[in-house]
C-alpha positions in Angstrom: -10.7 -7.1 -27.8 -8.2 -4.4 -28.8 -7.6 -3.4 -25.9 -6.1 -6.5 -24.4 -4.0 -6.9 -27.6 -2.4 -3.4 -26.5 -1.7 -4.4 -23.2 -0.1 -7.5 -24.5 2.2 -5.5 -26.3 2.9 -3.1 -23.6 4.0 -6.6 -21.7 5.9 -7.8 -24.6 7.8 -4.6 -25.2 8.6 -4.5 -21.1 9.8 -8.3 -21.3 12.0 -7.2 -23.8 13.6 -4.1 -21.9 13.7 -6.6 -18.8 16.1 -9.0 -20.7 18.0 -6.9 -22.2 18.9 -4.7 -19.1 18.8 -7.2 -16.5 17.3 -6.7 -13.1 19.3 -4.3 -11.4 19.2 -1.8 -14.5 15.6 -2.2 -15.3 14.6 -1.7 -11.4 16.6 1.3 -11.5 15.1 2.7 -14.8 11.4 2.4 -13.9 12.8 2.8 -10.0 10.5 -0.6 -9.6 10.4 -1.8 -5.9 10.6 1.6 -4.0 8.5 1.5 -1.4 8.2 4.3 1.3 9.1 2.5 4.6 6.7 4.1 6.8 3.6 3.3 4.9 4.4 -0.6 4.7 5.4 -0.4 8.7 1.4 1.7 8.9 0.5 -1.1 6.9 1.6 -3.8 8.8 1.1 -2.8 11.9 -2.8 -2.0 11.2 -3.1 -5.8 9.6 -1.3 -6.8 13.0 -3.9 -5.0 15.1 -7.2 -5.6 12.9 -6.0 -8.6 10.8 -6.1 -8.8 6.7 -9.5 -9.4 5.8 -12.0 -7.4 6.0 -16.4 -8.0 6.5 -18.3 -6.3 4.3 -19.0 -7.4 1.0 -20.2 -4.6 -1.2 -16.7 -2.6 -2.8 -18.2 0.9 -1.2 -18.2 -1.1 2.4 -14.7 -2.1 1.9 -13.5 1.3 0.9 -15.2 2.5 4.3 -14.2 -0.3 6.7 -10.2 0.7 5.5 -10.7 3.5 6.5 -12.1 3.0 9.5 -9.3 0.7 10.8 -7.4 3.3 9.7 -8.6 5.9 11.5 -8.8 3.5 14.7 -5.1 2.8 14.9 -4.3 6.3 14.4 -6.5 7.4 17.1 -5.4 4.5 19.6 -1.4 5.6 18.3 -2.2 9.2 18.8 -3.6 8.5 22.2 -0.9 6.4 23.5 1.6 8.9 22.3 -0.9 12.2 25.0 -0.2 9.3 27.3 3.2 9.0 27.1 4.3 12.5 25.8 1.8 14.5 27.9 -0.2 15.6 24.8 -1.8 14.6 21.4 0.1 15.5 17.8 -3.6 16.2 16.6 -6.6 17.3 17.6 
């Protein structure tokens, strides 16, 4: 029970810094919203290939079939790239 108490503080006590710096200054602070480009365009390009949701059911099976679409599009990109450049980044 505790422990949600804390996190309501934590929540609370960020509120509080939220309204009191406003947006842009809080963002800044806790550099909030930086993303690094290339993983979201990984990202979305994978979801465009293999679509969002995944099969399995048990968390382990999730973890795997990620990866495995992972490794799929980077072998079909790293394949199309020996195609067109005459050799693969990686072996």
């Amino acid at each position: 029970m505790g422990h949600y108490n804390h996190k309501g503080k934590e929540r609370r006590r960020a509120v509080k810094e939220y309204n009191n710096l406003g947006y842009r200054e809080w963002s800044k602070k806790n550099e909030y919203g930086k993303r690094w480009n290339a993983t979201e365009g990984i990202n979305s390009s994978v979801k465009r290939k293999f679509g969002e949701n995944l099969v399995s059911k048990l968390p382990e099976n999730l973890v795997i079939e990620g990866y495995q679409r992972f490794w799929a599009y980077d072998t079909l990109k790293n394949y199309g790239e020996m195609n067109v450049y005459g050799e693969m980044k990686y072996p």
